[in-house]
N, C-alpha and C positions, 0 to 999 in steps of 0.2 A: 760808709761807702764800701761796699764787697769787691771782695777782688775780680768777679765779673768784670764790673764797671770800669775796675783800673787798667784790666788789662787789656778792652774794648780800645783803649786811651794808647796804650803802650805799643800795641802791634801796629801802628800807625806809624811810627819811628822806623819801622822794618822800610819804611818806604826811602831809605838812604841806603839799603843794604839789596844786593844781586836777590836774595826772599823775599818777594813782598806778600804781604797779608789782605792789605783790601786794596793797595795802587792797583792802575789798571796794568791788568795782563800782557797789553801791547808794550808797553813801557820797559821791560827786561830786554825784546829785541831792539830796542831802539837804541843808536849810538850815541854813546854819552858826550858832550862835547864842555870844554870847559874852557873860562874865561879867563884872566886873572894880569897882572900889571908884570909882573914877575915868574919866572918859573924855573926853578934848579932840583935837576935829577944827577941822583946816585948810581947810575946801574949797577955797581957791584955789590953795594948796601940795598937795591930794589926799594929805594926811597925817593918820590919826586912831591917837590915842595912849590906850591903856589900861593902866592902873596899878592896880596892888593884886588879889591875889589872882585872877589875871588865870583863867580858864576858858573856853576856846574847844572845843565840842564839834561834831560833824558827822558825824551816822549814827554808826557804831563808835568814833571816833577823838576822841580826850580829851587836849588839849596843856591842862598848867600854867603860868604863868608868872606872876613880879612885874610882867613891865612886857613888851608887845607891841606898836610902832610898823608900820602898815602903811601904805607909797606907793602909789600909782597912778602909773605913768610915765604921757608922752605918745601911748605907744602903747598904753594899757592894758592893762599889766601890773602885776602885783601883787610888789612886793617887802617883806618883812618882817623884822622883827628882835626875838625873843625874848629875854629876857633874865630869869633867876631864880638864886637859890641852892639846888638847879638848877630849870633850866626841863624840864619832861617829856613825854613825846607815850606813847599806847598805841592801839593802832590792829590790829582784827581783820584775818587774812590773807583772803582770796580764796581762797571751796572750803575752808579749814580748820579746824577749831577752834582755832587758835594765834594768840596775837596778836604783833605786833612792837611793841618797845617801846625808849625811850632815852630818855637824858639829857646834858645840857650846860649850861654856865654860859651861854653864848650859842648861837642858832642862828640862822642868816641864812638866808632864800629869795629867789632871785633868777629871779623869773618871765621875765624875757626870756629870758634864758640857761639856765633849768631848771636852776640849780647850787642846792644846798644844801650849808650850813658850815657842823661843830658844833665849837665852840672850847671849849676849857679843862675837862678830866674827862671827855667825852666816851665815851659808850659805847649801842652799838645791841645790841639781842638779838632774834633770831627764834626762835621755840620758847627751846630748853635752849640753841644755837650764840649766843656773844657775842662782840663787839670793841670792844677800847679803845682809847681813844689820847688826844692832846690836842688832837690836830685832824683832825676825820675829814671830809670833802669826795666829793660824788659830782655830775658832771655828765653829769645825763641826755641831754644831744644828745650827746655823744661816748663816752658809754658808757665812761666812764672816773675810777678811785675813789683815793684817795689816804687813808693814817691814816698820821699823827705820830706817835709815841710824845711821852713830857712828862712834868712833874710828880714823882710819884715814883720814876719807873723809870729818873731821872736814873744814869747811870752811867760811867767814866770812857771807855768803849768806847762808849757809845751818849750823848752828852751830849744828846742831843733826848729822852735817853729810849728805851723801846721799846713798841711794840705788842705789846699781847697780844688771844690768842682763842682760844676754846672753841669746838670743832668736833665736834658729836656724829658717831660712826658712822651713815651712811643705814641703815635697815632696810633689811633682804632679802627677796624676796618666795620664798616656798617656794613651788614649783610642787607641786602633787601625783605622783607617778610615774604614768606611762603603763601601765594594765595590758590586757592582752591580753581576748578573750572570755570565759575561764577562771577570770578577776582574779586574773591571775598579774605581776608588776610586769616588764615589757620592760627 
């Protein structure tokens, strides 16, 4: 699989993060509202923590999780960390009717750096095309995508495991044939 492909997979993740790559456009102005059983903020430490049946939605995009801690750096940045049995994101494309969607035991956002990290089960799908692994990582300033294999793909050749993915065929666009005055086909 080329890093094309994986990274098609990765900037899909961006859609938990203020950059998104293919969410829809509308969805950065929309207010983010969020759910959760629990809720304890820090303002001095710029740390607020939500626990239990966590729901964070914003325009199209639907993350789950048990438990969501979110920082404010110094420079205000937003750095986060999901955590569920799994934690889940679904999130409409931009222009399409497909949505991207994935899961992981953990997912960290790191707003300085644009990186997002999905640990342990880890798996993105856009449309029908999906990739797993056990740690799948995409940093949006370098344009650069990284997935582990793990878990059960444990083997004596691959002991990290291996990466898999499901890669539909593009559709083909038919031209219609060129025909002459006649509508005889050229």
């Amino acid at each position: 699989m080329t890093n094309a492909y994986i990274k098609l997979f990765l900037l899909a993740w961006l859609a938990l993060a203020p950059v998104t790559v293919f969410a829809e456009k509308a969805d950065r102005d929309q207010p983010i509202n969020l759910e959760a059983d629990n809720l304890t903020t820090n303002d001095a430490k710029k740390i607020s923590t939500y626990t239990g049946n966590v729901i964070l939605t914003q325009g199209t995009m639907v993350m789950r999780a048990d438990k969501l801690v979110v920082h404010e750096d110094t420079g205000g940045f937003q750095h986060s960390t999901s955590t569920g049995n799994p934690t889940t994101f679904k999130q409409k494309e931009e222009g399409r009717d497909e949505y991207i969607q994935g899961s992981a035991q953990r997912i960290e956002y790191d707003g300085r750096m644009d990186k997002i990290r999905l640990y342990t089960e880890a798996w993105v799908k856009r449309g029908e095309d999906l990739v797993r692994g056990d740690y799948i990582m995409y940093d949006a300033n370098a344009e650069y995508a990284e997935v582990i294999g793990g878990g059960q793909s444990v083997t004596p050749g691959a002991p990290n495991g291996r990466v898999r993915a499901v890669i539909q065929p593009k559709k083909k666009i038919i031209m219609p044939a060129e025909t002459d005055a006649a509508g005889t086909a050229k």
